[in-house]
C-alpha positions as CSV (number, residue, x, y, z in Angstrom):
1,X,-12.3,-10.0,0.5
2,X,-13.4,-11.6,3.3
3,X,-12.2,-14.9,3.4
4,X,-10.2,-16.8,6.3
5,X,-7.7,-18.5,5.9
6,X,-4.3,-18.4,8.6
7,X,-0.7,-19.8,7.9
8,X,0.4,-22.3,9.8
9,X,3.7,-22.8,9.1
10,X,6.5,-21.6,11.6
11,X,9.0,-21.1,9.3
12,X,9.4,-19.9,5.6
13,X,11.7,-21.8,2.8
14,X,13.4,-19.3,0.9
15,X,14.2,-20.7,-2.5
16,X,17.8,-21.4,-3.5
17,X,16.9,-20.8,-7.0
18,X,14.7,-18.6,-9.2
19,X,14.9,-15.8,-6.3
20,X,15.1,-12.1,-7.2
21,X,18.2,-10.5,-5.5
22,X,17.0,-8.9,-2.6
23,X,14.2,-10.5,-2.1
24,X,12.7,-10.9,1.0
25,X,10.0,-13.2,1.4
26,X,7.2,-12.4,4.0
27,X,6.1,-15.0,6.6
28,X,2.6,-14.9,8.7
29,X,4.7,-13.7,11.7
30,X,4.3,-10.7,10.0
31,X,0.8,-9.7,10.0
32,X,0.0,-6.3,11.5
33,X,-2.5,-6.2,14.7
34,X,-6.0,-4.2,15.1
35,X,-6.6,-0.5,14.5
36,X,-5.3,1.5,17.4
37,X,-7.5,4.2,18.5
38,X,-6.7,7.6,18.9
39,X,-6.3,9.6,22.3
40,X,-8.9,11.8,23.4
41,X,-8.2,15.6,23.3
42,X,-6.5,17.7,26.5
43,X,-8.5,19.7,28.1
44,X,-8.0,23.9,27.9
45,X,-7.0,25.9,30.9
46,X,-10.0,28.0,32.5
47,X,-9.8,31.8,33.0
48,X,-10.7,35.5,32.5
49,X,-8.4,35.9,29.1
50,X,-5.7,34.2,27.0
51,X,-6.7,30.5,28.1
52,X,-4.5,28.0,26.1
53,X,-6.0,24.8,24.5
54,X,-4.6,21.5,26.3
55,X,-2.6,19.1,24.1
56,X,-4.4,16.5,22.3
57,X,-3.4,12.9,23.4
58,X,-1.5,10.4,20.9
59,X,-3.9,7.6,19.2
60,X,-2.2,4.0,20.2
61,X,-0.2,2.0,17.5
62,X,-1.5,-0.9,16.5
63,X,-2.9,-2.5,13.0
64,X,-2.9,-0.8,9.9
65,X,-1.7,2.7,9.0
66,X,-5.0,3.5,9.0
67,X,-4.9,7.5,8.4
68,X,-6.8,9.6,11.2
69,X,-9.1,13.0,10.3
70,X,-8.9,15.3,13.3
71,X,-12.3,17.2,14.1
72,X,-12.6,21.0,14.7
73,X,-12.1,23.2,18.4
74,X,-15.3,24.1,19.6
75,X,-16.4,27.3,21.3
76,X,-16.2,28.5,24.4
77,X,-18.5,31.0,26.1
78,X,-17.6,33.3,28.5
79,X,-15.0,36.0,29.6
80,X,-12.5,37.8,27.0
81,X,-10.3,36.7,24.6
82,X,-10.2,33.2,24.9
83,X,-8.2,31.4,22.9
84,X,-10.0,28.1,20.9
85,X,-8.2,24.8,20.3
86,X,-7.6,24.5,16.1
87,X,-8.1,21.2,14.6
88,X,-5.8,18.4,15.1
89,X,-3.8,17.7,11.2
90,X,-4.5,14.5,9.8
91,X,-2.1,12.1,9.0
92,X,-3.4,11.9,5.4
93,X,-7.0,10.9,4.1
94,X,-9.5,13.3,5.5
95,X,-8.9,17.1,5.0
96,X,-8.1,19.2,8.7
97,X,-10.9,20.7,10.5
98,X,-10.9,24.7,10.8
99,X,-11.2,25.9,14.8
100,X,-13.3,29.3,15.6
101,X,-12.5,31.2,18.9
102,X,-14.5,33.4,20.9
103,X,-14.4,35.8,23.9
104,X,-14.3,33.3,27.4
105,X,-12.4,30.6,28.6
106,X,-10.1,28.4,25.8
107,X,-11.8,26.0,24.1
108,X,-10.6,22.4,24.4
109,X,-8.0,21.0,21.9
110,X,-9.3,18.9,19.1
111,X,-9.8,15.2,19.9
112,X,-8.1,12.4,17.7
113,X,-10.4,10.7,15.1
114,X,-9.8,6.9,16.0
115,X,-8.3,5.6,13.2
116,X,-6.0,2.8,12.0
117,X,-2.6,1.9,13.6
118,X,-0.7,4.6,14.8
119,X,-2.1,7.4,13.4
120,X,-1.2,10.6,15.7
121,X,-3.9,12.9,17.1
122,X,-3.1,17.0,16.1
123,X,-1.2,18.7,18.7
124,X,-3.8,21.7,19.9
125,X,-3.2,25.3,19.0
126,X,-4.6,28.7,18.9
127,X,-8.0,29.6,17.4
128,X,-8.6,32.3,15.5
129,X,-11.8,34.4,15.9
130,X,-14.6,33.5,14.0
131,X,-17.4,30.5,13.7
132,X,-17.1,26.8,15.0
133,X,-14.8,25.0,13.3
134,X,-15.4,22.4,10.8
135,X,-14.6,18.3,11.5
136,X,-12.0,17.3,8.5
137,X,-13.6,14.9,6.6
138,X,-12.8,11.1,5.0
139,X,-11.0,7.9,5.8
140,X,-9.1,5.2,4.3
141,X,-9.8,2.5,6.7
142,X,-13.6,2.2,6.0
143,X,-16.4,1.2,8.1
144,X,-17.7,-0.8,5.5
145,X,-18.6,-4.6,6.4
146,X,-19.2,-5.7,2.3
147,X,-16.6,-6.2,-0.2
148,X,-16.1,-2.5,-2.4
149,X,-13.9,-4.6,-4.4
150,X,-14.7,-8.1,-6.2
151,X,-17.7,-9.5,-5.1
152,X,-16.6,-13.1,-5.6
153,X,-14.3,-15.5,-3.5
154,X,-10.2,-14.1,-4.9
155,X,-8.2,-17.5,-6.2
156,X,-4.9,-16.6,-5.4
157,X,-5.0,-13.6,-2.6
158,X,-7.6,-12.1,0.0
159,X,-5.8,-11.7,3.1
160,X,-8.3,-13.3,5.4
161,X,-9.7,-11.3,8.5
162,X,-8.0,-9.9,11.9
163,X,-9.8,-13.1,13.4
164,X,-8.1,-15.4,13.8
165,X,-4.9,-13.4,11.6
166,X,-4.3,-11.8,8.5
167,X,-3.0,-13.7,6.5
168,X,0.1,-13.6,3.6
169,X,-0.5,-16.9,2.0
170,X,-1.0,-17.3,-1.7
171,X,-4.1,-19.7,-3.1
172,X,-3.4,-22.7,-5.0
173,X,-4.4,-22.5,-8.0
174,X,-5.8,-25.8,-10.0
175,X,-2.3,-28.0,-10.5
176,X,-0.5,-25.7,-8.8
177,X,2.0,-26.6,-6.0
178,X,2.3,-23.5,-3.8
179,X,0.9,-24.2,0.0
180,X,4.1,-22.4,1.3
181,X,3.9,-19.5,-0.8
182,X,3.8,-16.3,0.5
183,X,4.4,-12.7,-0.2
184,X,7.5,-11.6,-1.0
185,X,9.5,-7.8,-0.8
186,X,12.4,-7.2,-3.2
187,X,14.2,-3.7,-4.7
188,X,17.4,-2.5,-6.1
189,X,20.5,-2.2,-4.1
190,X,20.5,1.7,-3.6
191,X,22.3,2.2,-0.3
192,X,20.0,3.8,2.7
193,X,17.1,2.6,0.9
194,X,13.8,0.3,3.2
195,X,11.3,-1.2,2.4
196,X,8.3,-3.5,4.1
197,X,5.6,-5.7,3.5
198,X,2.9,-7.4,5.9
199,X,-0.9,-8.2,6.3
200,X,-2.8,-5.5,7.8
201,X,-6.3,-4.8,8.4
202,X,-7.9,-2.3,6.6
203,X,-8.5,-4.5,3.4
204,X,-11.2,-4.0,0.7
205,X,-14.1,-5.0,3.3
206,X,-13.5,-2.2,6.3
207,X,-11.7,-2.3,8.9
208,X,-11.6,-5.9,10.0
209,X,-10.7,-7.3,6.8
210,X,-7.1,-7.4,5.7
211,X,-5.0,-6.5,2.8
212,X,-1.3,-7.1,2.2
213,X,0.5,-3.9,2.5
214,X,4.0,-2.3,1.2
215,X,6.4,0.5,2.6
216,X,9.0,2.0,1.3
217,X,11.6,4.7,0.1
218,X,14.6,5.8,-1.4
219,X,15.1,3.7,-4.5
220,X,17.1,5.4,-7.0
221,X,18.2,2.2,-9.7
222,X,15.3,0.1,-11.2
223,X,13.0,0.3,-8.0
224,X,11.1,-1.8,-5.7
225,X,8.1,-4.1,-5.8
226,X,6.2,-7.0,-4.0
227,X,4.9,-10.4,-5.3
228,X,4.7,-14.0,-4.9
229,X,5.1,-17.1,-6.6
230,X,2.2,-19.6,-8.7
231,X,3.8,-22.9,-8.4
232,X,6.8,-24.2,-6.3
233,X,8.5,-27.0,-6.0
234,X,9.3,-29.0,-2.9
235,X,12.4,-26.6,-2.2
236,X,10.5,-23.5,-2.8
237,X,12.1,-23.2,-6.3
238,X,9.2,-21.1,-8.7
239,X,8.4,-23.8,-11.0
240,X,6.6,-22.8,-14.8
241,X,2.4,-22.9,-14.0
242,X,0.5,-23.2,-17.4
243,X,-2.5,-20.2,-17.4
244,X,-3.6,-21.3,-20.2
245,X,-7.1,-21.7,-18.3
246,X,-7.5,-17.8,-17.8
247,X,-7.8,-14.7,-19.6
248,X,-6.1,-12.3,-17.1
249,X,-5.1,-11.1,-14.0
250,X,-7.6,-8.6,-11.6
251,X,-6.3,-6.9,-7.9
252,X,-7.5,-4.3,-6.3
253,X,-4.7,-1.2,-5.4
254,X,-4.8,1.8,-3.1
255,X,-2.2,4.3,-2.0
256,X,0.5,6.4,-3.4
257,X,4.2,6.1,-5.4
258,X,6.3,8.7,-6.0
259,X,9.5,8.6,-8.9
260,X,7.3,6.1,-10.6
261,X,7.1,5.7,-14.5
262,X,4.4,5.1,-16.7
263,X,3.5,3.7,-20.1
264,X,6.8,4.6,-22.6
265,X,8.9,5.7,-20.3
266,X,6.6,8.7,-19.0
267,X,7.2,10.7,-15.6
268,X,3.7,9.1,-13.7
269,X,3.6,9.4,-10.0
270,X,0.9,7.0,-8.3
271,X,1.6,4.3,-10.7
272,X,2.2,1.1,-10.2
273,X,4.0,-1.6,-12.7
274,X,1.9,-4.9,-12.5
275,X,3.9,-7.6,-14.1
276,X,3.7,-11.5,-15.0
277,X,7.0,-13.4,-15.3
278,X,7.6,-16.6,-17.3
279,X,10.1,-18.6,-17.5
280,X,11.7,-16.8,-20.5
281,X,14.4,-14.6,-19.0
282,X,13.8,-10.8,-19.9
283,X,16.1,-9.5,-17.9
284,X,13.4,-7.4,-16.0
285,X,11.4,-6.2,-19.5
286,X,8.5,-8.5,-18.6
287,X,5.0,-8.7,-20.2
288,X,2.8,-6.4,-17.8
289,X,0.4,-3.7,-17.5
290,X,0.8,-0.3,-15.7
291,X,-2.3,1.2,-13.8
292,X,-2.7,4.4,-11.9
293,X,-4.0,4.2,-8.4
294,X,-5.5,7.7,-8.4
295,X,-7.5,8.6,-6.2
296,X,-4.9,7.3,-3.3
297,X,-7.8,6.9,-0.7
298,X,-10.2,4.9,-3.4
299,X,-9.3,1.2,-4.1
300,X,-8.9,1.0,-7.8
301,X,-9.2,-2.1,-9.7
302,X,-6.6,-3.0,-11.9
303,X,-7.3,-5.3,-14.6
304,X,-4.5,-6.8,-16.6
305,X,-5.7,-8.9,-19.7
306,X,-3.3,-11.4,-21.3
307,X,-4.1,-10.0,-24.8
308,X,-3.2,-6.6,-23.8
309,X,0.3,-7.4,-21.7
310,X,3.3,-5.8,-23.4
311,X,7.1,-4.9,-22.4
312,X,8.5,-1.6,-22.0
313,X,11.3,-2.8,-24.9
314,X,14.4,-2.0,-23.4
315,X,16.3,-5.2,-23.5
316,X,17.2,-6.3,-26.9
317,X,18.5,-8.9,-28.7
318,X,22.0,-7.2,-28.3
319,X,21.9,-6.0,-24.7
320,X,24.1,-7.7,-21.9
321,X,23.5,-10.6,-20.2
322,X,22.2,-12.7,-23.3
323,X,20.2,-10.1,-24.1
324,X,16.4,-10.5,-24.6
325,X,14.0,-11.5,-27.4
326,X,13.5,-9.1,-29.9
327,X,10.0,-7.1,-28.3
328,X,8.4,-6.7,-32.0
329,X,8.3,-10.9,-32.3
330,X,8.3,-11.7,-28.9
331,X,4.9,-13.6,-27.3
332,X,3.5,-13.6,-24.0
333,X,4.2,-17.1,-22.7
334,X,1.6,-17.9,-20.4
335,X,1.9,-21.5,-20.2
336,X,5.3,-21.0,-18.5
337,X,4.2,-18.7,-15.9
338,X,6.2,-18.0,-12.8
339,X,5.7,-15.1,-10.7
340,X,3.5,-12.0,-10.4
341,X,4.9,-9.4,-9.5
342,X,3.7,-5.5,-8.5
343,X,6.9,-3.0,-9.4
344,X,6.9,0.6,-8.5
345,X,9.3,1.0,-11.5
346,X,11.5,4.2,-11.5
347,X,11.2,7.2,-14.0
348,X,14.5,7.4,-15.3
349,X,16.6,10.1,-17.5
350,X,19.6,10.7,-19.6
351,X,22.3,12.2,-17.7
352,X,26.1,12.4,-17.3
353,X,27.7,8.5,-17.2
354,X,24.0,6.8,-18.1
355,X,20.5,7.3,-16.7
356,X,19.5,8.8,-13.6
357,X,16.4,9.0,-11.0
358,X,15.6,12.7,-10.3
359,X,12.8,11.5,-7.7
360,X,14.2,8.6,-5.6
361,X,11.3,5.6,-5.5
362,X,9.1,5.6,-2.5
363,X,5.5,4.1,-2.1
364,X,3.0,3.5,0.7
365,X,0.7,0.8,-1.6
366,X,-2.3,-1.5,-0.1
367,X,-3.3,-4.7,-2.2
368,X,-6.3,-7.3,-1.8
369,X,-8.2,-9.2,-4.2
370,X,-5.9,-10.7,-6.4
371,X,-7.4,-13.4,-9.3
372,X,-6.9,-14.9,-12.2
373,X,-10.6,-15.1,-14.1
């Protein structure tokens, strides 16, 4: 959504209480810069026979990953057996262009498709004989300048534009005390695993409008996730924000996850885990929703109705910790509401000594739009 708004604060709070473990909470200073453009292609050798194509240049870094679709070799004319450029691979999104040779000089490499931050150009190669080749198609970064997500102004996230920053700030809601709250990263301790979080362009609304977006890999206990705080105090402590005003939560996804779970317990890559936490401690088995973000280039709207929240169930009464309210007479507090927060939740099985994560975590997620309605 395009609506402008920049953090001004030079330094975040990180509160002392209420904080996941390991959570890292993302300041302004961390807003990506504009789409770099790709590198144009190398030029082929000239000659008789066996001309090789020239390298294709690397696109600058810059903004967003925005993902780069590489166009076809062209022909060249002339002497024998000259060898034609093939297509540059993208980096995902569109599929790679197929390069034709002919008899003459080489053809030139393929040129990088400008694209979003550091997307790299395909290297140049050997064409085959045969017809022109084909440009690869599609883009996630997308020249449209109109919102393809909600068409009204988000209440609690839009990222702002590249002018005069992306920004990581989250809305006040009515009552609500949050004008330092901001995005925040957190996952489970698995050694060797990363993780990031910033504003980048590339949002809902093309390439100059921004979305927050999330990196990361290697997550092999509960998993990682993103999210932010509704109401803080002075101290940046999340303090209980009654939604009793609204009906549900709406954001707008795009990307991939891989080890991810769905719905009772099941094995659901490109899913994502949006859940609402209140100030009744549920040990992680929060009220949520799960949503699939399929297609990854699309932005899919994922709408999470208070009515319809539910836990996964696997804290009980008797687990550790306190243990949690029994799921089949527990109720979705949301006058005590404290945090939303977007999990890539593992897939998890039985194994020797307790569960296990055949597919470590990992996910490469865009979000903008974010309201409660």
């Amino acid at each position: 959504m395009r609506v402008a708004y920049a953090v001004t604060l030079s330094a975040i709070l990180v509160a002392a209480s209420c904080a996941l473990p390991g959570a890292d909470v993302v300041s302004s200073l961390d807003a990506g810069g504009a789409a770099g453009v790709g590198g144009g292609g190398g030029v082929a050798a000239s000659g008789d026979s066996s001309g090789m194509a020239g390298a294709s240049g690397k696109g600058t870094t810059g903004g967003s990953s925005g993902m780069v679709s590489a166009s076809g070799g062209a022909v060249a004319s002339g002497g024998s057996s000259g060898m034609a450029g093939a297509s540059g691979k993208s980096t995902s999104g569109g599929s790679s262009g197929m390069a034709g040779a002919s008899g003459g000089a080489a053809a030139s490499g393929g040129a990088a498709a400008s694209g979003g931050s550091s997307g790299m150009a395909g290297a140049s190669g050997k064409g085959t004989s045969g017809g022109a080749g084909t440009a690869g198609s599609g883009s996630l970064c997308s020249s449209a300048t109109t919102d393809q997500c909600d068409t009204k102004i988000p209440n609690l996230y839009g990222g702002g534009t590249a002018s005069p920053a992306c920004s990581v700030s989250i809305l006040p809601l009515p009552g609500a005390n949050n004008v330092n709250t901001f995005w925040f990263t957190y996952g489970d301790a698995t050694a060797g695993a990363t993780r990031t979080g910033q504003a980048e362009t590339c949002g809902c609304a093309g390439a100059s409008d921004c979305a927050f977006h999330t990196t990361g890999s290697g997550y092999k206990d509960y998993g990682a996730g993103v999210g932010f705080d509704l109401n803080d105090d002075s101290s940046n402590a999340a303090l209980p924000y009654d939604a009793s005003a609204y009906v549900g939560l709406r954001l707008w996804l795009r990307g991939t996850t891989t080890g991810t779970r769905g719905k009772g317990f099941s094995n659901s890559p490109n899913t994502v885990h949006v859940k609402l936490i209140t100030a009744t401690n549920r040990h992680g088995d929060d009220y949520g929703e799960y949503c699939s973000l399929a297609p990854a280039t699309n932005w899919v709207e994922c709408d999470a109705p208070f009515n319809r929240l539910y836990r996964d169930g696997f804290c009980t009464p008797a687990s550790g910790d306190g243990g949690c309210p029994d799921v089949t007479m527990d109720t979705f507090d949301k006058n005590q509401l404290l945090k939303v927060q977007i999990e890539f939740s593992s897939y998890q099985t039985s194994g020797d000594g307790g569960l296990v994560t055949p597919v470590p975590v990992g996910f490469d997620v865009w979000v903008d739009d974010v309201s409660m309605y």
